[in-house]
C-alpha positions as MATLAB code, in Angstrom:
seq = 'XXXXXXXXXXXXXXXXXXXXXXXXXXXXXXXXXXXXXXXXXXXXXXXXXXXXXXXXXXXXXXXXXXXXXXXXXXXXXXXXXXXXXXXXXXXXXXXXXXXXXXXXXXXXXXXXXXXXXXXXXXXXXXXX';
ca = [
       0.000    0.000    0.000;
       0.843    3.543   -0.910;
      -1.514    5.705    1.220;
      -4.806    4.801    1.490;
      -5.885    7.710   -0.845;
      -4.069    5.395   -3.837;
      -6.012    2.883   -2.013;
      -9.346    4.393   -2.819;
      -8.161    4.926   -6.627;
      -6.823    1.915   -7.709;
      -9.078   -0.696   -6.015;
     -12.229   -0.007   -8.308;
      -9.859   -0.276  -11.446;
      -8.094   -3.687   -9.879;
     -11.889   -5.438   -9.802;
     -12.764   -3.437  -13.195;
     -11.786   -6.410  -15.214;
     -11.507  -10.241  -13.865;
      -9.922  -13.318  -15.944;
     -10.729  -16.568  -14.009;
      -8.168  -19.352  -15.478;
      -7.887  -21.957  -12.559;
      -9.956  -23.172   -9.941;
      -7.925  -21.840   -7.475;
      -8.821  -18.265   -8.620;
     -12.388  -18.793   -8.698;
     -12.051  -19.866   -5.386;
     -10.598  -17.044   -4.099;
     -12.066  -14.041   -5.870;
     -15.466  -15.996   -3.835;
     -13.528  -15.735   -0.618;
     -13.254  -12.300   -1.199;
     -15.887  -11.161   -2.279;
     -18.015  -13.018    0.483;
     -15.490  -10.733    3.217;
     -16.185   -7.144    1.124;
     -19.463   -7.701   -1.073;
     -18.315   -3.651   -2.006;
     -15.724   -4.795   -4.163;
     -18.005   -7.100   -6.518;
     -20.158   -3.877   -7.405;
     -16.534   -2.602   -9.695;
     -16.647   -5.729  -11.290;
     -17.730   -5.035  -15.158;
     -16.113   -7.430  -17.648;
     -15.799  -11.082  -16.772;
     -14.219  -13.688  -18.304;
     -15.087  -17.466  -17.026;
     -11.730  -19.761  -17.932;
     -13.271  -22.828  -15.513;
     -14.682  -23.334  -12.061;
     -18.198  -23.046  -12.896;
     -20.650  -23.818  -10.246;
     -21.386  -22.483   -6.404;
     -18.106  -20.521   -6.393;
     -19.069  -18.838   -9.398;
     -22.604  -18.202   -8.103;
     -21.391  -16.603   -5.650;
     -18.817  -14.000   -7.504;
     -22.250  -13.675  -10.235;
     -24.510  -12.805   -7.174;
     -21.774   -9.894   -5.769;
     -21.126   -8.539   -8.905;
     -24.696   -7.452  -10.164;
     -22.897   -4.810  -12.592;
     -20.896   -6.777  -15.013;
     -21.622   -5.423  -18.716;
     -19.169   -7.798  -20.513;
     -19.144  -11.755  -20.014;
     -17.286  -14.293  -21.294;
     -17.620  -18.000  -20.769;
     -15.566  -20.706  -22.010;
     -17.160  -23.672  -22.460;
     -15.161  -26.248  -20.707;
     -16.795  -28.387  -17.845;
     -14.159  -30.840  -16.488;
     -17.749  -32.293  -14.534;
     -21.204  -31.449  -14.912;
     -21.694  -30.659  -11.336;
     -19.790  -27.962  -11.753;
     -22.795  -26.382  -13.521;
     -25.214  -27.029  -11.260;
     -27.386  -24.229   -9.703;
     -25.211  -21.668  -11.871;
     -28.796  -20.256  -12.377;
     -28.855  -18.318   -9.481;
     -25.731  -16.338  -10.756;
     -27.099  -15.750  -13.922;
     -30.572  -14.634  -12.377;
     -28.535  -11.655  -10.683;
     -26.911  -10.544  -13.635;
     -28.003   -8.537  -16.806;
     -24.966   -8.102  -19.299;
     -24.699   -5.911  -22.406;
     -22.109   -8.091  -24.242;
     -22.080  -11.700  -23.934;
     -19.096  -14.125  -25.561;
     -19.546  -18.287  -25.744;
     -16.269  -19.894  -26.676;
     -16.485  -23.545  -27.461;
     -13.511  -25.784  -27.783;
     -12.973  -27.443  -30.873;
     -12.531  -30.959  -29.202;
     -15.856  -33.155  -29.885;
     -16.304  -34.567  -26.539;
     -16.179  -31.427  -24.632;
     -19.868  -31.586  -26.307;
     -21.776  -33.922  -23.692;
     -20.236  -32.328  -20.774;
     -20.883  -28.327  -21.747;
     -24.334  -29.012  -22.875;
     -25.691  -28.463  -19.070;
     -24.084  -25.202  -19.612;
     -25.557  -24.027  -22.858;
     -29.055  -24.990  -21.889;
     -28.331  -23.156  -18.272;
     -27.272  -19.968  -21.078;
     -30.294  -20.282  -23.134;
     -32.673  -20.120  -20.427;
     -31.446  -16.914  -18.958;
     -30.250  -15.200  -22.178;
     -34.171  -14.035  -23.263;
     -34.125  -12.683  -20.014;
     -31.284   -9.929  -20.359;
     -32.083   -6.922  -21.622;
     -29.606   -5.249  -22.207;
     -27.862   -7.322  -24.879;
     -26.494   -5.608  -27.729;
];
């Protein structure tokens, strides 16, 4: 820390933007968000690498503002998608992005996801 008026400054812009690559990360960005629920409201563009699921609700549910989202659709299990609808309930995004993997049987396993997606996707309005 510099001075807490840095502090002030620079916090917003460090939660402005969010790339979640391991599981690990998921897991803490919902650790920290569940100790300051504050700093999921600077949250606006998200991109989802892995660790779908109750984490992820959780960081969705905190960070009502996102504008941009970006899922990649990889699901090691399809538990991990369970109850992601909650998240998805909280959120209304301008942009969103669906990257699929070009290796067949990622298929099976993502489909949980996509139908998750197209449920809640008539439902944002603010889609460009």
């Amino acid at each position: 820390l510099v001075c807490k008026r840095w502090l002030n400054v620079s916090t917003p812009l460090l939660y402005e933007t969010i790339f979640l690559r391991t599981h690990p990360q998921v897991h803490c960005l919902a650790r920290t968000l569940l100790n300051d629920y504050t700093l999921g409201q600077n949250i606006r563009k998200l991109r989802i690498g892995c660790g779908l699921g109750v984490p992820m609700n959780k960081i969705l549910r905190f960070a009502p503002n996102i504008t941009h989202l970006v899922i990649e659709l990889v699901a090691e299990k399809e538990e991990h998608i369970i109850g992601l609808g909650a998240g998805l309930q909280a959120i209304n995004p301008s942009k969103v992005v669906l990257i699929q993997r070009s290796m067949p049987w990622y298929n099976r396993r993502t489909l949980p996801l996509v139908t998750e997606l197209c449920h809640y996707i008539p439902k944002w309005t603010r889609l460009v």
